[in-house]
C-alpha positions in Angstrom: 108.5 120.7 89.0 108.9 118.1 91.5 109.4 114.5 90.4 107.7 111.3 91.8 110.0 109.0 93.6 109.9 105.4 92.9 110.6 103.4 95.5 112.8 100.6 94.8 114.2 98.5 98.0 116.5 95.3 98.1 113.9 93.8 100.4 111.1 93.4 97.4 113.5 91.5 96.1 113.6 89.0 98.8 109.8 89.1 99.0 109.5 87.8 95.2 111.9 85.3 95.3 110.0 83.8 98.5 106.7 84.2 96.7 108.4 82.6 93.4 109.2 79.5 95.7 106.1 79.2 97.1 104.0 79.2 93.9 106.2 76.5 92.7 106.7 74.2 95.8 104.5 71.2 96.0 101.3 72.2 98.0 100.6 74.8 95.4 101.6 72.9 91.9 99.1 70.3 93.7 95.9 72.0 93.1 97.0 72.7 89.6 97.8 69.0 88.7 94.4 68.1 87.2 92.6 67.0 83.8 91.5 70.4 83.3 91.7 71.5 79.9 91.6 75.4 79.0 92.0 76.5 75.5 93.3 72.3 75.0 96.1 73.2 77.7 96.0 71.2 80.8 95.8 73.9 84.0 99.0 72.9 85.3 101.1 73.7 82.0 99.6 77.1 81.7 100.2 77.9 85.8 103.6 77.1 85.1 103.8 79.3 81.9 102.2 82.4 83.3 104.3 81.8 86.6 107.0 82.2 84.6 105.8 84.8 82.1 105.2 86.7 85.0 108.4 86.6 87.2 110.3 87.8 83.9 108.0 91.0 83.3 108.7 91.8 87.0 112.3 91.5 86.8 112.1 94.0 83.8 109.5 96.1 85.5 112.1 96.4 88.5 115.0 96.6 86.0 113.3 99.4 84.4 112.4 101.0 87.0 116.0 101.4 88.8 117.5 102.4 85.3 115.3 105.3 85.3 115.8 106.2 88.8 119.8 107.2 88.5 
């Protein structure tokens, strides 16, 4: 039976944490800053809240990921 390999490099981590910063430096948050209302949330509270909803499920993607690998 031969087994898929998951590849899982230091170097992605790097490439997250410079995406991280650049969703939340200022040119970005910017174009989120307005009155937009969705579901009676302004746009730029729910960018934040799914920006960080979504760095935690990748750290546990990646977490899970290299605890199934050893």
């Amino acid at each position: 039976m031969k087994t898929k390999r998951i590849p899982y490099k230091r170097e992605w981590w790097v490439v997250f944490f410079i995406l991280g910063f650049f969703f939340i430096n200022y040119p970005i948050i910017h174009i989120f800053n307005k009155d937009i209302m969705i579901f009676g949330y302004p746009v730029f509270y729910l960018y934040l809240i799914l920006g960080w909803f979504s760095s935690i499920t990748v750290i546990f993607i990646f977490t899970w990921l290299v605890g199934h690998r050893e």
